[in-house]
MARLUMBA-23863 format. One record per residue (C-alpha): residue number from 1; x, y, z. Coordinates in nm, 2 decimals. Example, Ala and Ser with C-alpha at 12.3 -4.5 7.8 and 13.67 -1.06 7.14 Angstrom:
    k      xx      yy      zz
    1    1.23   -0.45    0.78
    2    1.37   -0.11    0.71
//
This chain:
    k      xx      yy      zz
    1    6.76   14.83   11.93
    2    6.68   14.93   12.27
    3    6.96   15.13   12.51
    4    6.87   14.92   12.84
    5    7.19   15.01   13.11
    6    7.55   15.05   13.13
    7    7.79   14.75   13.22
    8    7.93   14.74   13.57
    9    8.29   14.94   13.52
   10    8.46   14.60   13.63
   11    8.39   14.52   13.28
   12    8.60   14.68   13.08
   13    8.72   14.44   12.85
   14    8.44   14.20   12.81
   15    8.47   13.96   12.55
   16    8.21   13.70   12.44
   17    7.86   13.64   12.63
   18    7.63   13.42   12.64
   19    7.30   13.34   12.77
   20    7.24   13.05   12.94
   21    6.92   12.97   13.21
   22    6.85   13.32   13.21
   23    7.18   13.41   13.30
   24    7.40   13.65   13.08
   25    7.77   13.48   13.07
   26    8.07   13.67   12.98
   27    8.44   13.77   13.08
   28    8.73   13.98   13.03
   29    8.92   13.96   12.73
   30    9.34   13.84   12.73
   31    9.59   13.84   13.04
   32    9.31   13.86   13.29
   33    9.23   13.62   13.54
   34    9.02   13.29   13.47
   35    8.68   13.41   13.55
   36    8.32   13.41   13.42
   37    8.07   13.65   13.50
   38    7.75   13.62   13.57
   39    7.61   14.00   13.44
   40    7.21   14.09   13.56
   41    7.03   14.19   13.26
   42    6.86   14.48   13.39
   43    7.14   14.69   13.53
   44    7.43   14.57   13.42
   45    7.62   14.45   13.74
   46    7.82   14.14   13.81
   47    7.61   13.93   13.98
   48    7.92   13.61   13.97
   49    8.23   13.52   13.94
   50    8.34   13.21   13.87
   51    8.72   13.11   13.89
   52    8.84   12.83   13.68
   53    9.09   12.70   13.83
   54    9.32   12.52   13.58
   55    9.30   12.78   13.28
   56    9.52   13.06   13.20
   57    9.36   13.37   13.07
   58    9.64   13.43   12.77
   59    9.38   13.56   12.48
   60    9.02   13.48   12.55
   61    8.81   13.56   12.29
   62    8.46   13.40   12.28
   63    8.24   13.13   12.43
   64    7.96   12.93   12.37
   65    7.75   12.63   12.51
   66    7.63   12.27   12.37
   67    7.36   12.07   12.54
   68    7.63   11.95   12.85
   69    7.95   12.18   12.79
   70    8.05   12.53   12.79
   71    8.35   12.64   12.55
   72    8.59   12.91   12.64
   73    8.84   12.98   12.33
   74    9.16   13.11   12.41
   75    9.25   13.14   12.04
   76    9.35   13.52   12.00
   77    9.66   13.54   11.80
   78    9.71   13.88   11.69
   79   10.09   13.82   11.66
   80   10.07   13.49   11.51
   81   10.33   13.32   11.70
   82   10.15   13.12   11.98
   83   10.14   12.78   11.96
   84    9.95   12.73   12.31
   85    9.60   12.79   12.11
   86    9.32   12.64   12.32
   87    8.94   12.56   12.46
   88    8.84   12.52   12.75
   89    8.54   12.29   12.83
   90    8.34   12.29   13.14
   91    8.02   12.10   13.21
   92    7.72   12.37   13.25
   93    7.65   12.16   13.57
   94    7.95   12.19   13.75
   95    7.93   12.58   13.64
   96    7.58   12.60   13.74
   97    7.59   12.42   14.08
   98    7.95   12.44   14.20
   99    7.96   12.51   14.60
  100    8.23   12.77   14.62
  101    8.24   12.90   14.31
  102    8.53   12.74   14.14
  103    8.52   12.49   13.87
  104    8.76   12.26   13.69
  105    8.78   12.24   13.28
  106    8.97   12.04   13.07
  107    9.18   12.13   12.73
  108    9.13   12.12   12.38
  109    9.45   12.22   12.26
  110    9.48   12.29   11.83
  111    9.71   12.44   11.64
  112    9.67   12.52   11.27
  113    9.76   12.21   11.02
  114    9.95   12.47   10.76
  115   10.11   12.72   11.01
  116   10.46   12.63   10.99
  117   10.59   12.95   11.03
  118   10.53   13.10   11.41
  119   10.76   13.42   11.37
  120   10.62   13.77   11.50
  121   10.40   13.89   11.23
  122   10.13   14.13   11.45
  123    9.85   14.23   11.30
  124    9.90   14.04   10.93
  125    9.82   13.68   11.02
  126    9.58   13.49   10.93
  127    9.61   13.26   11.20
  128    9.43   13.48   11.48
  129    9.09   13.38   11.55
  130    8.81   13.56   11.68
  131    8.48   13.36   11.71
  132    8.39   13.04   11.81
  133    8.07   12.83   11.79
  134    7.91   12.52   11.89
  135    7.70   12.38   11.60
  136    7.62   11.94   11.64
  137    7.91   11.81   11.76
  138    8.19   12.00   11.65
  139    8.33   12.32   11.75
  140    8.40   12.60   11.43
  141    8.66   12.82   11.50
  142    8.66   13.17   11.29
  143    8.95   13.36   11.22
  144    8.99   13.71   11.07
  145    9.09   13.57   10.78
//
């Protein structure tokens, strides 16, 4: 492994990342605001920021991309009592081409078939998730469990 740069210090809580077009993708991690950025390769500054504009930044932990769609998944659960678990889907288009940068996502909202029991439990459930991935046409969402 290679030491390349430093992150820009307006990343200090970045969470997943991705590379897509030659373009690293990443943002910061739960109660921040609703933005991806665009980070340059080579020196490690935010190059973008892109505000979605109908998500809430409550636990973001990871992202990935299909052929048409980027996924954001707001599925951090460390105190196993939210039952607002979501993704967030945007076309790459609408990322990649959007005039003012602002785009629009919609909701995959999931919950957990057998959690029937959303009391405070922090740190000992197995219902908070940390990874998500695009693989055919289905989403796999990876807790710590």
């Amino acid at each position: 492994m290679e030491f390349i740069t430093l992150l820009d210090s307006g990343l200090h809580e970045n969470s997943g990342l991705i590379l897509l077009n030659n373009r690293l993708i990443s943002f910061q991690d739960s109660g921040n605001e609703p933005l991806l950025l665009e980070i340059d390769s080579v020196n490690g500054e935010i190059l973008r920021t892109v505000f979605i504009d109908n998500a809430t930044n409550i636990d973001w932990e990871d992202i990935c991309y299909d052929e048409e769609n980027i996924f954001i998944g707001d599925l951090g659960n460390n105190d196993g009592n939210r039952t607002n678990l979501c993704v967030y889907k945007l076309t790459i288009s609408d990322y990649l081409n959007t005039p003012n940068d602002t785009v629009s996502d919609q909701v995959i909202n999931f919950s957990y078939q057998d959690q029937t029991d959303f009391s405070l439990s922090t740190w000992s459930t197995i219902y908070d998730a940390e990874s998500l991935i695009s693989y055919n046409d289905s989403l796999y969402i990876f807790t710590k469990n």
